[in-house]
C-alpha positions in Angstrom: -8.5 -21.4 -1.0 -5.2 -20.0 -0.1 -5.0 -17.2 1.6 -3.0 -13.7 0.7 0.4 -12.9 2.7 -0.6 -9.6 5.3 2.1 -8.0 3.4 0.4 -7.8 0.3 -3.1 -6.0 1.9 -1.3 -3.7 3.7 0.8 -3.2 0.3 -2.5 -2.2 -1.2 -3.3 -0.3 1.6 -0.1 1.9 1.5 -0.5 2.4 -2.2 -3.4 4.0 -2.1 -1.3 6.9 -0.8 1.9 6.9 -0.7 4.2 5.8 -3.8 5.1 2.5 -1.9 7.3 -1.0 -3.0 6.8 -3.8 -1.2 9.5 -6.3 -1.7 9.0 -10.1 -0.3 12.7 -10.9 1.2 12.0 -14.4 0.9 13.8 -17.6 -0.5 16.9 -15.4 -2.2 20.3 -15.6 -1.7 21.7 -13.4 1.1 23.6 -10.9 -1.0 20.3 -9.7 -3.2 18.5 -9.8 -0.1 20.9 -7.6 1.7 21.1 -5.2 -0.6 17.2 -5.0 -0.3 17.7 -4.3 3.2 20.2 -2.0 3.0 17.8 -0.2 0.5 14.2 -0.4 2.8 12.9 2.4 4.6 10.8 0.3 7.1 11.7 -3.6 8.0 8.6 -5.9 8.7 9.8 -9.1 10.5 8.1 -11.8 11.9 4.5 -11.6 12.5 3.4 -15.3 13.5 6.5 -16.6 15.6 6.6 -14.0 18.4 10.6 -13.2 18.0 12.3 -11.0 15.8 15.1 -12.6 13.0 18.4 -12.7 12.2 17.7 -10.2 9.3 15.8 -7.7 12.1 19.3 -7.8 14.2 20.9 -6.7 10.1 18.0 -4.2 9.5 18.6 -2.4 12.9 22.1 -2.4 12.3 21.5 -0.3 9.4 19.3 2.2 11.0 16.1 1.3 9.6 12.5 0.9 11.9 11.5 -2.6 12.5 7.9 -3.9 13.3 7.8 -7.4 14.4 5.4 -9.4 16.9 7.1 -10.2 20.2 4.8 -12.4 22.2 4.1 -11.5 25.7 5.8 -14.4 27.3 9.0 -13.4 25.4 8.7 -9.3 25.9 10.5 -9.2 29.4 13.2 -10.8 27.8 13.9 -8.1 25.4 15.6 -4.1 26.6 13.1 -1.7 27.7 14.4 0.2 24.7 14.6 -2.3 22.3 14.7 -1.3 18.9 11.4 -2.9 17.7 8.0 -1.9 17.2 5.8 -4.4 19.0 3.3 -5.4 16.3 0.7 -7.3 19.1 -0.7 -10.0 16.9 -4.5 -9.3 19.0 -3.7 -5.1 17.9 -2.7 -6.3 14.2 -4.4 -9.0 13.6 -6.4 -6.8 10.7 -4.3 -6.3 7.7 -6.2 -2.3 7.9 -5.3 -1.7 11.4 -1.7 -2.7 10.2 -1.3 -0.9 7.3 -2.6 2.5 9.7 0.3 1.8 11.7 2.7 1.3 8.7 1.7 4.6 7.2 1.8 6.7 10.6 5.4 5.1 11.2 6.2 5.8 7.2 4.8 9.7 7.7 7.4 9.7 11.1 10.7 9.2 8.6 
């Protein structure tokens, strides 16, 4: 059975309260998924790889929060203020936790 993306429980999650839209920015060409950037109010990156992306560098860049897993071996690599919420894959492993971070960072903007 495959399993569901993260981004779609804590989608249901947020829903539940806020008016929220979730949109995957995933296998589209760059222009339609900048304009979707430029449009977000919070960024999720990469959760798995332990770096941020190219499109987290973009999403700063346009003001908007990013959360994104930095592994530990890569953190001292990174600013003391870098831009990035550290989404610690052991803190965030549950979609629930997640989505309790997502809303308290949402309720901040």
């Amino acid at each position: 059975m495959q399993r569901e993306p993260r981004g779609y429980i804590c989608n249901r999650t947020i829903t539940k309260k806020y008016s929220f839209d979730f949109q995957l920015i995933h296998n589209m060409p760059y222009q339609q998924a900048n304009e979707l950037l430029q449009k977000c109010d919070i960024f999720l990156d990469q959760f798995v790889l332990g770096a941020h992306g190219v499109a987290a560098i973009e999403a700063i860049a346009y003001g908007k929060p990013v959360l994104c897993y930095i592994k530990p071996s890569q953190i001292n690599l990174y600013p003391p203020d870098l831009p990035i919420v550290n989404a610690n894959v052991e803190k965030y492993h549950d979609a629930t936790i997640l989505s309790r971070e997502l809303l308290t960072l949402y309720e901040s903007l």
